[in-house]
N, CA, C and O atoms as a GROMACS GRO file, in nm:
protein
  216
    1UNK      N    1   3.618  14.601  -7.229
    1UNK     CA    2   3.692  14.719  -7.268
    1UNK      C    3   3.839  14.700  -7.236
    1UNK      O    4   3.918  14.757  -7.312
    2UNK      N    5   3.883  14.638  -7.147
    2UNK     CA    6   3.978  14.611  -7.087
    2UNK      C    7   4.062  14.505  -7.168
    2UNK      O    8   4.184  14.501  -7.190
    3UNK      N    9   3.995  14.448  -7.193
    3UNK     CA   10   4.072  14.330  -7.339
    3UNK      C   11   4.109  14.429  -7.462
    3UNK      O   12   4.225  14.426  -7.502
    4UNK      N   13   4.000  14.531  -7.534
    4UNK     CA   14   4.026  14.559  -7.642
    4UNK      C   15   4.161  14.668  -7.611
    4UNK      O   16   4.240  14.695  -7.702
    5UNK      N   17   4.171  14.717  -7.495
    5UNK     CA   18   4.255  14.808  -7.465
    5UNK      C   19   4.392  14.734  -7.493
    5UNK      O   20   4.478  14.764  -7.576
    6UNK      N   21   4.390  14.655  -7.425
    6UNK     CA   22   4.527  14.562  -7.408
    6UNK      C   23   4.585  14.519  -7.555
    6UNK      O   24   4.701  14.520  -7.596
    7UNK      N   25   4.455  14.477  -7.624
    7UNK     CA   26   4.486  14.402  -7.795
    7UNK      C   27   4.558  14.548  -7.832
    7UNK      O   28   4.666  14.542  -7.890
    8UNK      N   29   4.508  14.666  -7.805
    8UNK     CA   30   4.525  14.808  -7.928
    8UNK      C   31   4.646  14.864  -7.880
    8UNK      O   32   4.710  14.949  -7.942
    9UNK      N   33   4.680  14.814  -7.761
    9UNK     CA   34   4.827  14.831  -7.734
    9UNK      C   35   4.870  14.984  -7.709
    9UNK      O   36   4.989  15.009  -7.726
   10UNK      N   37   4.796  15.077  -7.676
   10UNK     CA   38   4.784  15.243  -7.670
   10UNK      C   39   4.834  15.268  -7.531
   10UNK      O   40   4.798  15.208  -7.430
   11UNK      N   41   4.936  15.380  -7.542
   11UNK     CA   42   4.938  15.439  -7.418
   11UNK      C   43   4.771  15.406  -7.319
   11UNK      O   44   4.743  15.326  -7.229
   12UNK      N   45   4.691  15.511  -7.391
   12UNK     CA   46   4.527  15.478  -7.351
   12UNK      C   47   4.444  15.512  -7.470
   12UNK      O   48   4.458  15.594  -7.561
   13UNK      N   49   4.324  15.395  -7.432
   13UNK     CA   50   4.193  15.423  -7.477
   13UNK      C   51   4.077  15.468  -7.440
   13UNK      O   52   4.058  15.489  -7.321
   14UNK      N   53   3.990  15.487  -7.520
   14UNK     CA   54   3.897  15.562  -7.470
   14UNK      C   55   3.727  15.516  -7.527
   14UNK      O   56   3.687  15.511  -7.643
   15UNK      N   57   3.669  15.494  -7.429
   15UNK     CA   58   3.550  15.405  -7.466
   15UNK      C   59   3.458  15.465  -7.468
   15UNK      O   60   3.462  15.494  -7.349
   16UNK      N   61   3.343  15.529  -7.515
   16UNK     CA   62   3.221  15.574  -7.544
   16UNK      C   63   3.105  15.528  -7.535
   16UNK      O   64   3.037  15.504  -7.635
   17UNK      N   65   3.072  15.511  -7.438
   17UNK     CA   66   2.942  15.409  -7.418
   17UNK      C   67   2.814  15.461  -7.357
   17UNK      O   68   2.829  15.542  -7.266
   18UNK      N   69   2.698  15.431  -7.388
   18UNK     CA   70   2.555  15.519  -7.386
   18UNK      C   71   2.505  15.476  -7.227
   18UNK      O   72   2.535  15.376  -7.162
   19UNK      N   73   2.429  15.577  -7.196
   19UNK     CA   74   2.411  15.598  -7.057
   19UNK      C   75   2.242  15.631  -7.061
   19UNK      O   76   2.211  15.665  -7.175
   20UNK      N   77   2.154  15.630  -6.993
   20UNK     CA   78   2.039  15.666  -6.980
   20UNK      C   79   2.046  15.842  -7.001
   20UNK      O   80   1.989  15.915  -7.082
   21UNK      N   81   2.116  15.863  -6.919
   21UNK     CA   82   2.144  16.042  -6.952
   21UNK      C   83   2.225  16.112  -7.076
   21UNK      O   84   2.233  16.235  -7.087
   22UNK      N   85   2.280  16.024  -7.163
   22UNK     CA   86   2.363  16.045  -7.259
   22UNK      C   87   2.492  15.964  -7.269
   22UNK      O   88   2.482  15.850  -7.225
   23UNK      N   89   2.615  16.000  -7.321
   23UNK     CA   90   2.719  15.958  -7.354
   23UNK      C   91   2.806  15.975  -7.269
   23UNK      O   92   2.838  16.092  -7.247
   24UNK      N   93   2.879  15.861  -7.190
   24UNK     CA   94   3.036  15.905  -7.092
   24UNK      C   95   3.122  15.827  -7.175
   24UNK      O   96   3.096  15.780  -7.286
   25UNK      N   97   3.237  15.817  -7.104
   25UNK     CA   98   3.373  15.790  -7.158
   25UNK      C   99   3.412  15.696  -7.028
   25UNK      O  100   3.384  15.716  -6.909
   26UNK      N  101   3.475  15.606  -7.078
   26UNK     CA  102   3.603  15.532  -6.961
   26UNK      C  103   3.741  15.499  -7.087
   26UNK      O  104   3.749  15.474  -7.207
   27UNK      N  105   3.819  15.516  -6.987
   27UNK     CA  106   3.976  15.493  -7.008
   27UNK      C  107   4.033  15.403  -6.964
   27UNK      O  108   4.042  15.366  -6.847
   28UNK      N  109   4.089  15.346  -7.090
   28UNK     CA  110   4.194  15.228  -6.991
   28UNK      C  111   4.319  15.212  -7.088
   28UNK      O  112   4.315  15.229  -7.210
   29UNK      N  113   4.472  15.162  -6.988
   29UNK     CA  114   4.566  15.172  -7.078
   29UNK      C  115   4.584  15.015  -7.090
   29UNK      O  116   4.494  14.957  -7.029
   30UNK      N  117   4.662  14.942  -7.141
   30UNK     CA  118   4.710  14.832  -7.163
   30UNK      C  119   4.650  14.690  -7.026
   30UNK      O  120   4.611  14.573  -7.018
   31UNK      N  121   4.679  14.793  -6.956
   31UNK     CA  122   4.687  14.700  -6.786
   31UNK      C  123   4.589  14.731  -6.709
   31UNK      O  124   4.542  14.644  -6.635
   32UNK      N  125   4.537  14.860  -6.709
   32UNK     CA  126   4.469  14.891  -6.613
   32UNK      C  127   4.345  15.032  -6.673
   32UNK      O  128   4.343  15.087  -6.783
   33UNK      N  129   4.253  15.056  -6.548
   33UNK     CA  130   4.136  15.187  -6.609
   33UNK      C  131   4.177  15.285  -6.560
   33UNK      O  132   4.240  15.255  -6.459
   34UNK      N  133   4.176  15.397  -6.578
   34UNK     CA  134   4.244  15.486  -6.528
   34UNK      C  135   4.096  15.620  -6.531
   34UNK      O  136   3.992  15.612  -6.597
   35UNK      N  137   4.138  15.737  -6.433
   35UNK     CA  138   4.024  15.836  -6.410
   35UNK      C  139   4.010  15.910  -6.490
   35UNK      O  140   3.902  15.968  -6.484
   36UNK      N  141   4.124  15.961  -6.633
   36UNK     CA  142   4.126  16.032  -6.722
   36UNK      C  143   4.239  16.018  -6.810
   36UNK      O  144   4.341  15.954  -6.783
   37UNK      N  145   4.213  16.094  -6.938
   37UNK     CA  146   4.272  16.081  -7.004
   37UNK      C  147   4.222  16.196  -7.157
   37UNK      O  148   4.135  16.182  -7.243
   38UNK      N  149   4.352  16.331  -7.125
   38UNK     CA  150   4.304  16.435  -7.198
   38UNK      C  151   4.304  16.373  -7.349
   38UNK      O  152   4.192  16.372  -7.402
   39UNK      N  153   4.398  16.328  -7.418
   39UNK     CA  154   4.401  16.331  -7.601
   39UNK      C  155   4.334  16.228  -7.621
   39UNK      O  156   4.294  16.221  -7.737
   40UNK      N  157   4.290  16.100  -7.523
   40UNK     CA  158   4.175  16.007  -7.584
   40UNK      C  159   4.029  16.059  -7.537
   40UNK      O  160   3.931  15.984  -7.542
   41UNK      N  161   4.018  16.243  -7.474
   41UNK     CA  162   3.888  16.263  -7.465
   41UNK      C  163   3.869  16.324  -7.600
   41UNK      O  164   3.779  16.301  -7.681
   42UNK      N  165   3.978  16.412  -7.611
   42UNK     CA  166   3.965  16.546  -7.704
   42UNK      C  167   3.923  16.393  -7.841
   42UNK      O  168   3.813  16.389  -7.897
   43UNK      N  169   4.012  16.306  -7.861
   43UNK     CA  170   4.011  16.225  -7.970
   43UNK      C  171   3.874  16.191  -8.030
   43UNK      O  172   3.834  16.202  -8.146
   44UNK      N  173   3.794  16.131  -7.886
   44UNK     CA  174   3.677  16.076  -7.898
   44UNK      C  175   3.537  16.208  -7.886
   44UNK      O  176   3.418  16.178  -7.880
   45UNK      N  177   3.580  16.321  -7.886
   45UNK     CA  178   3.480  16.390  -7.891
   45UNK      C  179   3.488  16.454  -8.040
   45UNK      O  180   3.384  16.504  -8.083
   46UNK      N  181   3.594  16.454  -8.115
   46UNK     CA  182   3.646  16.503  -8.222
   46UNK      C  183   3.565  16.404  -8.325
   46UNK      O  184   3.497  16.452  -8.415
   47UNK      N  185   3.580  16.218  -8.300
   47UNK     CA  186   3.461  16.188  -8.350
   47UNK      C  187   3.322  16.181  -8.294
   47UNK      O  188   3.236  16.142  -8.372
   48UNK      N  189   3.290  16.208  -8.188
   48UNK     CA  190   3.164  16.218  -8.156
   48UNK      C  191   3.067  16.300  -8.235
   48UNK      O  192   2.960  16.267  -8.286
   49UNK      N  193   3.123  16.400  -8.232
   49UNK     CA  194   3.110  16.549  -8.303
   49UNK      C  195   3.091  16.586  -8.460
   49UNK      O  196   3.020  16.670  -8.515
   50UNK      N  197   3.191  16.480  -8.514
   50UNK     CA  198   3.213  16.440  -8.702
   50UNK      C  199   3.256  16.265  -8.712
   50UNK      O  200   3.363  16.209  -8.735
   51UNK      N  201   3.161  16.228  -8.692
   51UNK     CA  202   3.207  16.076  -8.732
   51UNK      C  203   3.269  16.088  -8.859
   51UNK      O  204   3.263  16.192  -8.926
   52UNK      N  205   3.335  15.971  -8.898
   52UNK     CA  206   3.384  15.933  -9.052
   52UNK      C  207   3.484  16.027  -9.088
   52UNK      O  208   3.531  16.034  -9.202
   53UNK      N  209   3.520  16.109  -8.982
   53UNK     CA  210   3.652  16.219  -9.022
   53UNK      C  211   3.576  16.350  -9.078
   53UNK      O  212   3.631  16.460  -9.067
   54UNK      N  213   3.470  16.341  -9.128
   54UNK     CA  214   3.448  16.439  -9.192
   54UNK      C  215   3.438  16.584  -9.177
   54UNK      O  216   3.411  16.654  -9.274
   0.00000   0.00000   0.00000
């Protein structure tokens, strides 16, 4: 996650990855993971919610 972060070059990203209990999130910016991150949650729940934009 930490590579693709760095390639996408974003303030931060935001990763979505499946859990036995459901879906969490990790964040990371260019360099480092960080504990949060409000517009890459809202982002990634916006597609969670409507994939494909729709």
């Amino acid at each position: 996650m930490q590579r693709l972060a760095m390639e996408m070059n974003l303030a931060e990203t935001a990763f979505i990855y499946p859990k036995d209990d459901g879906y969490h999130l990790r964040w990371f910016t260019p360099v480092a993971e960080v504990e949060l991150c409000g517009h890459a949650t809202l982002a990634s729940a916006r597609y969670y919610y409507n994939p494909l934009g729709r």
